[in-house]
N, C-alpha and C positions, 0 to 999 in steps of 0.2 A: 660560383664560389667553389674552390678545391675542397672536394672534401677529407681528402688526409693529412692537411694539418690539422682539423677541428677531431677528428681521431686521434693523431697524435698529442693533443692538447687531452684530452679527456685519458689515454691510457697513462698519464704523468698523474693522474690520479683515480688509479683503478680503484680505489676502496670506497670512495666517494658516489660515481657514476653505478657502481657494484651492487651498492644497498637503494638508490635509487631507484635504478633498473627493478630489481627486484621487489623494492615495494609496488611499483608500477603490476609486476607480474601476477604480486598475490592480490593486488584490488580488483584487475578484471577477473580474476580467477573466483571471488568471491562475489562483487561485484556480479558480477552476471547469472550466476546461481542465486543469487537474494533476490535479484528482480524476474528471474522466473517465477521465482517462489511467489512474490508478493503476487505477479499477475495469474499466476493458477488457483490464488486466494482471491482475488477482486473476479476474475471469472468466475466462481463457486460463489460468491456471496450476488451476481448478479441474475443469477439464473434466471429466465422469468420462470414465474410461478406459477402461471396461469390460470391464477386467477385475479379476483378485484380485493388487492392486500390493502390497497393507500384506504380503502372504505370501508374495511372489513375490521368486527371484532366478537371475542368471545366472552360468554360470562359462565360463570357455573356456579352451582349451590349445592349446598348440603344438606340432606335432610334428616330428621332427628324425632323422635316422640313418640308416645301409640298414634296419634292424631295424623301423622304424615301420611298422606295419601300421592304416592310419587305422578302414579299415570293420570289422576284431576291435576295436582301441580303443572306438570309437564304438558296439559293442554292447556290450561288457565294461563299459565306466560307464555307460551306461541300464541295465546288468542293477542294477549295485548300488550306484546311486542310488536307483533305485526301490523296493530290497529292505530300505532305511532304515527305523525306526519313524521316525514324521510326515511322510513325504512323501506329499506325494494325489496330484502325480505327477509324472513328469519328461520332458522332450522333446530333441531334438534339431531345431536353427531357426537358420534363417540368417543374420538380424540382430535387433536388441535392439528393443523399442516405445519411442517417448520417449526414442534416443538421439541422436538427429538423425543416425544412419548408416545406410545400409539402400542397399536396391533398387526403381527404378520402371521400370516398364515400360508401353507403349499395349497396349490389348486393344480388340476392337470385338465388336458382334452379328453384323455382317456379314459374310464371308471378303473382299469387298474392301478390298486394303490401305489405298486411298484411306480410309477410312472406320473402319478401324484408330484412333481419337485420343482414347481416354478412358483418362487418365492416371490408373495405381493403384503404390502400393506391396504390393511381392511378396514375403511370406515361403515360403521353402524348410523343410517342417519333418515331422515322422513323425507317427503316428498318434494320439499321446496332446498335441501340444503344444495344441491346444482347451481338455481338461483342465488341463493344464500353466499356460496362461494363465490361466484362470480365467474365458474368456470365453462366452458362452452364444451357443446356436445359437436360431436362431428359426424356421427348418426344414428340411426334410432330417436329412443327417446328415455327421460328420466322417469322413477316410480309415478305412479297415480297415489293418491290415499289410500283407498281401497287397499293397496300393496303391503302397504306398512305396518308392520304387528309390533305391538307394544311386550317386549317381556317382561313378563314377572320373577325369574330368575335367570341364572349359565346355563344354556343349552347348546347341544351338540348338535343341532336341526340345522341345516343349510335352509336359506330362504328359495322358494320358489324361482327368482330370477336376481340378476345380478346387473351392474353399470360399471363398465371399467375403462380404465385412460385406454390409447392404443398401442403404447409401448407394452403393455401388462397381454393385449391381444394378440399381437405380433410376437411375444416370448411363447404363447399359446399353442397359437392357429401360424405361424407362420406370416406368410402371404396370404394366405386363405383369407375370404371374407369371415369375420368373426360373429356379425351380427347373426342371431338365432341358432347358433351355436351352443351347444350344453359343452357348462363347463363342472367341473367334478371335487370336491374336497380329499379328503382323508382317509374320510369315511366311505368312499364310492356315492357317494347322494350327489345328485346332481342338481344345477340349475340353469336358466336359460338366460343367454346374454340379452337385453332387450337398447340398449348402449353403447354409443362408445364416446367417451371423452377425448378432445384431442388432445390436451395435455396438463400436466398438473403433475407438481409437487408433493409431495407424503410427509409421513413425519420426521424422518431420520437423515438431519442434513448430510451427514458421511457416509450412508449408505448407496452402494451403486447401483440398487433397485428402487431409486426414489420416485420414479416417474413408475414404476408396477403398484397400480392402486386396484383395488377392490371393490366398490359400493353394495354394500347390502340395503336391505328393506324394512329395517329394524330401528325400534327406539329403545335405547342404552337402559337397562336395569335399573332401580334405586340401589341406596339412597341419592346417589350424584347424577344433578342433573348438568347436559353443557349444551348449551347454545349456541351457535353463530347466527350473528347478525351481519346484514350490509346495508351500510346507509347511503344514501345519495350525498353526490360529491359536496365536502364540506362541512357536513351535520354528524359525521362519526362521532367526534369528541362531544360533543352536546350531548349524542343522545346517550354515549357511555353513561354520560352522568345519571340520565336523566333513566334509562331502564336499570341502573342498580338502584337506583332509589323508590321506582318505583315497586322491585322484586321484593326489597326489603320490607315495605309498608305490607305488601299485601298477604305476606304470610310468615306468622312466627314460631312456626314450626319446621322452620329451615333457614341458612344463616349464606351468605352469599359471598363464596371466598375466593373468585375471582372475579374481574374483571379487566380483560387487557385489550391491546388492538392487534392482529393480524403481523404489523410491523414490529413490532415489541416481541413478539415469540423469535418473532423471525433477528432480530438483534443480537435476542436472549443467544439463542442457539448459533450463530458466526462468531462470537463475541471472541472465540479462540482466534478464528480465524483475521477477525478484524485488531489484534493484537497482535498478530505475528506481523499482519503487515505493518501496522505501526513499529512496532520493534526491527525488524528488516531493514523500512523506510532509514529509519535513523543511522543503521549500525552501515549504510552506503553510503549515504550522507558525511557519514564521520571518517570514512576510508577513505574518501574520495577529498574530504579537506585533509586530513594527514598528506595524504601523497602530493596534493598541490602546495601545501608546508613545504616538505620536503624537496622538491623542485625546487623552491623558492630560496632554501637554506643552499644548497647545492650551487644553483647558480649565483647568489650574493656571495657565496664563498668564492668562487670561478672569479668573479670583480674583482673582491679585495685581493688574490694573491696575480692576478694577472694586473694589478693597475700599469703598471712601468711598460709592458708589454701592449697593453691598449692606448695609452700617450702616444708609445713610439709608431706605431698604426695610422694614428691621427695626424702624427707632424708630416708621416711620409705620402700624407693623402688621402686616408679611408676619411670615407662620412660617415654621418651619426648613422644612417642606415643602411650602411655596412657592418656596422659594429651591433645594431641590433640583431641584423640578417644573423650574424655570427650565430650568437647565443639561440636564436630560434628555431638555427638550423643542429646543431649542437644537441640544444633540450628535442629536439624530433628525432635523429639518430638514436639516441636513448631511449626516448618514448618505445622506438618500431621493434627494436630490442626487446625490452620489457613486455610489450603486448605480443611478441611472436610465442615468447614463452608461458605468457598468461594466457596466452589461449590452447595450448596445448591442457593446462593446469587448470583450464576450465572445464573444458570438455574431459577429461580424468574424471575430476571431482564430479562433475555433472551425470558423470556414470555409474561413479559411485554410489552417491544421492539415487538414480534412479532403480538401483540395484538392492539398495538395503531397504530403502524406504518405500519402493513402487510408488516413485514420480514419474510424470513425463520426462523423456529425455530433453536434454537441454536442446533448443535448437539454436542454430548456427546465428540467428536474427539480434539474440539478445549479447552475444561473442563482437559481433560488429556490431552493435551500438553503441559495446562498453570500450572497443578499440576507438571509435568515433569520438568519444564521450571525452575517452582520457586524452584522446589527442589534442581537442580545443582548451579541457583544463590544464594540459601541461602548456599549452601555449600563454594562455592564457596568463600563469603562476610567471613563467619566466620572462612576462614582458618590464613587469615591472624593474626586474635587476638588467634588464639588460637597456632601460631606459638611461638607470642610473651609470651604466658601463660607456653608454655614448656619450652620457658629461661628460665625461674625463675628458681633460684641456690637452691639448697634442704640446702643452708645455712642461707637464708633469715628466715627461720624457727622460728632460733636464736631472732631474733633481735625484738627489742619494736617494735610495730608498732601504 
């Protein structure tokens, strides 16, 4: 098929093809930066956690009265939580993973404080919360009981030894083995690593230290007490019920103001993020049927004012698919147009975006799927009118128009 009459035919209405084109240009140009967007939000929200989140949940309480006795409390419900059927086990810890609430603090190799400045989050937690979590060690080993000191107030005392992820050891030690390693606070007091986690999540979904974790040897001060639980596959939601109710009965000198699962923090805290892609999802969704509208207006128009012109084609011998060919080769010429410049206007903007806002750069993957994308939908928009263009009877030819 020639292609300079289907040019010539489209520059006879440059205003037409003009706005097309360029709606084409700004959907991949926007188009492709939303679905970056959305997939660097569904990667962030998949993380693994590393631990056991589907079976995992927390509860906490408050305590209240002269009668509250926090550190009886806080053994009294580790006794018979743990003495549950399906629990695998239960812990005492000082803030939630994945709630965006918690504690950080500097640790160094060094004892000098200058040198003190490798930012981790610190959980406070007893002997079983490893188990608790569900999170695996990669070597060493976890506290003993023995280890774990109950405080009675804030203190500045660094614990004897410490358990940390290996991304928190490797920002440390390097390459160096980290295991029996003293590592250093603030205050120059030191501790020995006796652990190392192989990975795991913290509290702070947006933070780029969230795999720099801390484990101390400590059970959390009153009056709040928090727990994690992990129950065997299945019995989570059961035993939720089943251990607030029983915390409740057995002491009313403390009131019990949460109880959530592992998943539900973790919800709580994407919940931005799981928005934005729903809102993204759409607002592509909705670019990408405009533009296929628009093809579709563009070419129905191309029909109606070419009728007389596609008769006389037909009487002198085109077929119906030739006269489809026409239009589909027509709406492609435009498309290649439109996407040469939308990609230019993608990668701009995509630099932009990563310039003001510290994105990833766009990469070139999601530019060719949205050139791919729009190419089957523009085929796709203008089969329809060009269906309707090979009706036309090679007799309409004849007739005034």
């Amino acid at each position: 098929m020639e292609i300079r009459p289907i040019l010539s035919a489209m520059l006879r209405n440059k205003t037409g093809a003009l706005l097309v084109g360029l709606q084409i240009a700004l959907t991949l140009a926007v188009a492709a930066n939303a679905v970056s967007i959305i997939m660097q939000r569904v990667d962030k929200m998949n993380r693994p956690t590393g631990t056991d989140a589907a079976n995992t949940f927390f509860v906490q309480s408050f305590g209240f009265g002269p009668k509250y006795d926090h550190k009886a409390t806080v053994r009294r419900d580790l006794d018979m939580i743990r003495a549950l059927p399906g629990v695998v086990a239960a812990a005492s810890i000082s803030a939630v993973p994945l709630s965006n609430s918690g504690s950080s603090a500097t640790f160094g190799a060094e004892a000098d404080p200058r040198k003190v400045t490798i930012e981790a989050n610190y959980f406070r937690a007893d002997e079983q919360a490893l188990d608790a979590l569900g999170a695996k060690l990669a070597e060493g080993r976890f506290f003993t009981k023995e280890e774990v000191e109950f405080l009675e107030a804030s203190t500045s005392r660094f614990a004897p030894v410490v358990v940390m992820t290996r991304d928190m050891a490797k920002a440390l030690f390097g390459d160096e083995p980290a295991l029996g390693k003293q590592v250093h606070d603030g205050l120059g007091q030191s501790a020995t690593v006796v652990g190392i986690i192989d990975h795991m999540l913290g509290s702070w979904t947006d933070w780029d230290k969230l795999t720099r974790i801390v484990f101390v040897p400590e059970v959390q001060f009153g009056p709040i007490a928090r727990y994690v639980v992990r129950a065997e596959p299945g019995m989570r939601d059961a035993l939720m019920a089943e251990v607030e109710q029983r915390l409740s009965s057995s002491d009313f000198s403390r009131a019990i103001t949460l109880v959530r699962s592992q998943e539900e923090f973790a919800a709580r805290s994407y919940r931005a993020d799981s928005r934005m892609v729903a809102f993204l999802g759409v607002i592509v969704a909705l670019i990408f049927l405009v533009t296929a509208l628009g093809i579709v207006g563009l070419a129905s128009f191309h029909v109606g004012v070419r009728t007389k012109q596609i008769g006389t084609r037909r009487a002198v011998g085109a077929r119906k698919i030739d006269i489809i060919r026409y239009f589909l080769v027509e709406n492609l010429l435009l498309t290649i147009a439109g996407v040469a410049i939308g990609a230019l206007l993608a990668f701009g903007f995509g630099q932009w975006l990563s310039k003001v806002y510290s994105l990833p750069p766009l990469s070139p993957i999601y530019i060719g799927g949205g050139i791919l994308l729009l190419t089957v939908v523009g085929q796709l928009a203008v089969f329809v009118p060009a269906l309707k263009a090979a009706a036309i009877p090679p007799a309409i030819a004849t007739r005034t128009v």
